[in-house]
N, C-alpha and C positions, 0 to 999 in steps of 0.2 A: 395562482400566485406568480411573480415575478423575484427570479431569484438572484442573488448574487453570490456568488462563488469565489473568497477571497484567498491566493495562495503565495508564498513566496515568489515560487519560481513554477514554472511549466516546464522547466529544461529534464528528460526524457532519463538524463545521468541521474536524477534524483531518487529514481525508482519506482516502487507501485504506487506512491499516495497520488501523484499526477494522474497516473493513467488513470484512477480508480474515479478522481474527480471529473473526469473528461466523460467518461463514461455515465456515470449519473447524471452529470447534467443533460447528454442525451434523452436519458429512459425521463428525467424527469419532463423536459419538453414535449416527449412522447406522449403521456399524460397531460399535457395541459397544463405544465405551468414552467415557462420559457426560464430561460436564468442567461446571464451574463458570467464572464470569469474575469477578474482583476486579480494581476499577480503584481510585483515591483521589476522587473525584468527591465532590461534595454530592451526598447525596441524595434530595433535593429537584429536583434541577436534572430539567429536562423531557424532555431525552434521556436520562435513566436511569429517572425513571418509565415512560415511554414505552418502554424498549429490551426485546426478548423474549429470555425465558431468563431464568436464574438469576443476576444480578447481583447483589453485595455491596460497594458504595460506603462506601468510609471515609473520607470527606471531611468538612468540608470541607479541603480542604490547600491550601499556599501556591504560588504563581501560580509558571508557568514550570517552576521543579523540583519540584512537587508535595508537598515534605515532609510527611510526616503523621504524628506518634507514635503512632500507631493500627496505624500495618502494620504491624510487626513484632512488638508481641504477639498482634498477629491472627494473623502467618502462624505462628509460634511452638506457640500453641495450635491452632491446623487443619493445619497440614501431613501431619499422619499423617494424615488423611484421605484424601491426594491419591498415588497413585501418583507423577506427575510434577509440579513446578511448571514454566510457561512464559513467561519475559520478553519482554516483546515492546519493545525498543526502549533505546537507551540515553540515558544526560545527562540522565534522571531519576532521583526516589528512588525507584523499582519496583527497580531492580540492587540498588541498594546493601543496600536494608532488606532482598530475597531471600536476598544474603552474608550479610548479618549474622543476620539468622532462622535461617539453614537450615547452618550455618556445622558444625555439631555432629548436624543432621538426618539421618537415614536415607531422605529424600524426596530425590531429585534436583531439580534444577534446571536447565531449558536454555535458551540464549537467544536470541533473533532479533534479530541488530543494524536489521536495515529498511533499512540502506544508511549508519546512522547514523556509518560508520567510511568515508566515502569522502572521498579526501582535496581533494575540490573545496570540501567546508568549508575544506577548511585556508587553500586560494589564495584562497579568496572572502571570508572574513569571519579574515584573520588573528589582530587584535585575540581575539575570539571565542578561538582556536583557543590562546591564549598562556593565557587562562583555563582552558581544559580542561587543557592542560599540569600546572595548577597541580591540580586537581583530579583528573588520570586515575592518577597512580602509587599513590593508597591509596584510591581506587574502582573504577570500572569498569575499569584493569587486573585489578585482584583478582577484580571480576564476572567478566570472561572466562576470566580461568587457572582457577578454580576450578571452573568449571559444568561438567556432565556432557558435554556437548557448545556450542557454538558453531553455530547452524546457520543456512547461507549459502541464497538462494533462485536463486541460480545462479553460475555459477563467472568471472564477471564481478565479482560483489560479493566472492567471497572475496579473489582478487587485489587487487583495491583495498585491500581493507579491512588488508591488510598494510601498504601507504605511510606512515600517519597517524600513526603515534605510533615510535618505534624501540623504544620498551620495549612488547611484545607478549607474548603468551602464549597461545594456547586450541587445545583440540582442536578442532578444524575439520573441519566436515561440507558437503557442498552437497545439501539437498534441492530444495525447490523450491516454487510456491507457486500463486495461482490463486483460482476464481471457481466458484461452483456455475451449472449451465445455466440460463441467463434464459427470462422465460416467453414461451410458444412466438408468442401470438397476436399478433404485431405486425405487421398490419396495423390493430389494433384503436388498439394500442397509439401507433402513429405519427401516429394521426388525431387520437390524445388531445393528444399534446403539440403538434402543426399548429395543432389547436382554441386552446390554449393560448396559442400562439404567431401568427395568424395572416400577419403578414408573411412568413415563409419560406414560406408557399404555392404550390407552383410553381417552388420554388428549388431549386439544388445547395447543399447544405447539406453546408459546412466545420464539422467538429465539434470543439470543443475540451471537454474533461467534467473537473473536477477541481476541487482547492485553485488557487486563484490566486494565485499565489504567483512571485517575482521569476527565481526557480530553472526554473522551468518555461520561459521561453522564451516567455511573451504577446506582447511587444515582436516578436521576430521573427514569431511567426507575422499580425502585424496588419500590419506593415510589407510582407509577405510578398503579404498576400491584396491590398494596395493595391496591389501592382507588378503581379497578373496580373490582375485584375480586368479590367482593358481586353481582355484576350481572352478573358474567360466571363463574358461580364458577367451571368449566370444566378446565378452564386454568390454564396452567400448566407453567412457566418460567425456560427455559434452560441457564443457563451462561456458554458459552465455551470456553473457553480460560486463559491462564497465566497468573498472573502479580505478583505485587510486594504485597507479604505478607500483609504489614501494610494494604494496600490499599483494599486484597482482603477480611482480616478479618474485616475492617472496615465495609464494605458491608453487609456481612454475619448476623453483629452483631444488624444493621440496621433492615436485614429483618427479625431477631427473637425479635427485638424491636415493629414493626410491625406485628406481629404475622404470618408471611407469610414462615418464613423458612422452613416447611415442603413440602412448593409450590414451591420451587424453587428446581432445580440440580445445583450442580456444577459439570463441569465435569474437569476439566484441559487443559492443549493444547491439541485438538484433531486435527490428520493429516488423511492425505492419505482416506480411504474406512469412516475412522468412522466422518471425518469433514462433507463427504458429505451425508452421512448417518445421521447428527445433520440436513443436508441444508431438504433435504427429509423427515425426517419426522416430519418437522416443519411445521406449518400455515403460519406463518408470518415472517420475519427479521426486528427487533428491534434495531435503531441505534442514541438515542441522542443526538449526540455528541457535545460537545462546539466548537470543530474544528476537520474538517476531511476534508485533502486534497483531496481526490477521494474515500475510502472505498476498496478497492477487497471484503470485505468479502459482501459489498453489491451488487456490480455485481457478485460474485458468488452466491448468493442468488436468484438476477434477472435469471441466467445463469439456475437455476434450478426452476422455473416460478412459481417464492415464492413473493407473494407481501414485500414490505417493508416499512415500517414507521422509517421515520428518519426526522433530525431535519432541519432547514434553513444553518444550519454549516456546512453540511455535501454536499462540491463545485460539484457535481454533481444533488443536489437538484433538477436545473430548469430541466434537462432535465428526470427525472423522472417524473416532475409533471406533464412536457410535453407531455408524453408518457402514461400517465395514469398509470404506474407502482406501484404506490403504494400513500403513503400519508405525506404529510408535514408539522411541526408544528415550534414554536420557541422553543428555548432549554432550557425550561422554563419546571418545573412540570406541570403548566396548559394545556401547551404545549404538552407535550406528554402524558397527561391524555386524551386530548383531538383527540390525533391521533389513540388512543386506544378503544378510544369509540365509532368515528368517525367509524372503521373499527369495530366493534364488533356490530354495526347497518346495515353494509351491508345484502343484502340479498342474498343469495347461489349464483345467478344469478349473481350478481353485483362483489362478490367474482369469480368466476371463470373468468370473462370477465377480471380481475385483475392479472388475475395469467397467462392469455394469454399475455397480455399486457405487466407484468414484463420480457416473454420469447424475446416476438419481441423487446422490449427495448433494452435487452443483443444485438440480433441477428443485432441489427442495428446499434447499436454506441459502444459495449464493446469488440466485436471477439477479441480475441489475433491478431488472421491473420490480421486483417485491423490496427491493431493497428503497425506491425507487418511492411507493408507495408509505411505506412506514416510516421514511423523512419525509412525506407530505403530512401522516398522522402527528408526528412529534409537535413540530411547528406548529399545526392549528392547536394541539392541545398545551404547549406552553408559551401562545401567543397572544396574549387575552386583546380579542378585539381584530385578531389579524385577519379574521374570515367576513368581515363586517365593514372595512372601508378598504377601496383598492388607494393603490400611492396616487393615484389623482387626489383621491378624496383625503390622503395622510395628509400629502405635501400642502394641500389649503389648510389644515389644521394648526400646522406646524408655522404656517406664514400667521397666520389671527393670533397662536399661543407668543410667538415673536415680538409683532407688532404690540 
């Protein structure tokens, strides 16, 4: 099959659902069935000249919802090209213009909500949630009922994603999701980002990797590392990743209120050799979050056999706890005082049995490839007919049904 991979944006500030797509579409080409990526992006902009693969930017488009009157005669005219189309995410114009394109199309179209449907938006930003009201009964309702499939990356997101609206529709599937194996040489790698970094020299090293962002839980976990500091005082907390100014100095201002900011790094987005150089010469991954549809950064974390502590919110919880991969609290300060302390009493022995456990967790349920594999199954099975003409053979059909 020939796929297309439809997203807002590819820009790296957005968080894991990017990487997560980049990555797939790898493992899927690996297998034998190539995909393209179209986002709405300028392009121009430095993370799309820079991004590898076959990118097709229809930007530029407008801020937040992305609007562009460029998609939908784009996707119009290519569709038959593509076995499958894949949305990745909603409460953009990527849904809607897919509807509207593909409306009449012999190409399916499937979607990944990314968690986009859990109803902690709804309690958290209600305001917010009274505008989508206004806007989900003649879009992204329509985007769900209509698509080939709906598909969940584990069965935490699906149930949620039922709460949020009461007018619902979609065939619901639960596949699953995930990280290709990171590279192997890290001790090379941990020296790089040490070097980089040289204050954590010598430290236990609290890892937090991600979007900075209000949702995630920053606040507790700094308020968190203050309370136990006094009995490791070895520990060191790395914050890696972007966000939004207000949000990131609020934090900042927090842990010199607490007297901890000489403990903490910030480092900024870190990519490529130095992300996984933060994964490496970390102890642990650090993930509170109020909502987190799946995490990448914490199966990359498992992927580099780094235990992790994260919250109940965070929809791959059970099967960590499952797996013994790491530890679970509520997304409460007590809560992840508690997961801190909880793992700061292991004993060496117990720690490493942990750090085995986080590898086989990855190596069982996160591979890219199997991931990889079971969005090749989804597609053929809710694609009637997709395994039976290639887009040579659609796009003559679609020209005779025309004509």
């Amino acid at each position: 099959m020939r796929l297309l991979h439809f997203v807002p944006s590819v820009n790296p500030y957005g968080g894991g659902p990017i990487e997560g797509v980049r990555r797939l579409r790898d493992a899927l080409a690996a297998i034998g069935h190539p995909g393209d990526i179209l986002s709405l992006d300028s392009p121009d902009a430095d993370y799309v000249t820079d991004f590898p693969g076959q990118l097709t930017a229809l930007g530029p488009s407008s801020s937040g919802y992305f609007y562009n009157d460029r998609a939908i005669p784009w996707l119009q005219a290519n569709a038959a090209n593509y076995d499958a189309v894949i949305v990745n995410g909603l409460w953009q114009y990527t849904g809607l213009a897919t509807w509207r394109a593909l409306g009449r199309s012999a190409t399916p179209y499937f979607v990944y909500t990314h968690g986009m449907l859990d109803p902690w938006f709804k309690r958290r930003y209600p305001l917010k949630h009274l505008k989508k009201w206004l806007y989900w009964p003649w879009a992204d309702y329509r985007v769900l009922r209509d698509a080939a499939a709906v598909i969940f990356t584990c069965e935490e997101e699906r149930l949620l994603a039922r709460q949020s609206f009461w007018l619902y529709r979609a065939r619901e599937v639960v596949g699953s999701y995930g990280t290709s194996q990171p590279p192997t040489n890290a001790r090379a790698l941990a020296a790089g980002f040490t070097a980089a970094f040289p204050e954590i020299q010598g430290k236990r090293i609290l890892l937090y990797l991600g979007r900075i962002h209000e949702k995630k839980g920053g606040d507790l976990l700094i308020d968190a590392f203050a309370r136990v500091l006094g009995e490791a005082p070895d520990l060191h907390l790395v914050m890696a990743g972007a966000g939004d100014d207000a949000i990131v100095n609020q934090l900042k201002s927090r842990a010199g209120q607490l007297g901890v900011a000489e403990r903490i790094t910030w480092t900024g987005l870190v990519s490529g050799d130095l992300k996984w150089g933060a994964f490496y010469a970390s102890d642990v991954f650090c993930l509170p979050s109020h909502q987190e549809n799946f995490g990448i950064a914490v199966v990359e974390a498992l992927a580099c056999g780094k235990p992790v502590l994260i919250s109940d919110k965070v929809n791959i919880w059970r099967e960590i706890q499952q797996d013994g991969a790491g530890l679970v609290g509520p997304d409460t300060l007590e809560g992840t005082i508690g997961t801190l302390r909880q793992w700061l009493s292991l004993s060496r022995a117990d720690v490493a049995s942990m750090r085995i456990a986080a590898l086989r967790c990855f190596q069982a349920r996160f591979q890219i490839e199997q991931v990889a594999e079971t969005l090749v199954r989804i597609i053929n099975d809710h694609s009637p007919g997709a395994s039976h003409f290639s887009p040579l053979e659609r796009a003559s059909n679609q020209h005779r049904n025309a004509a």
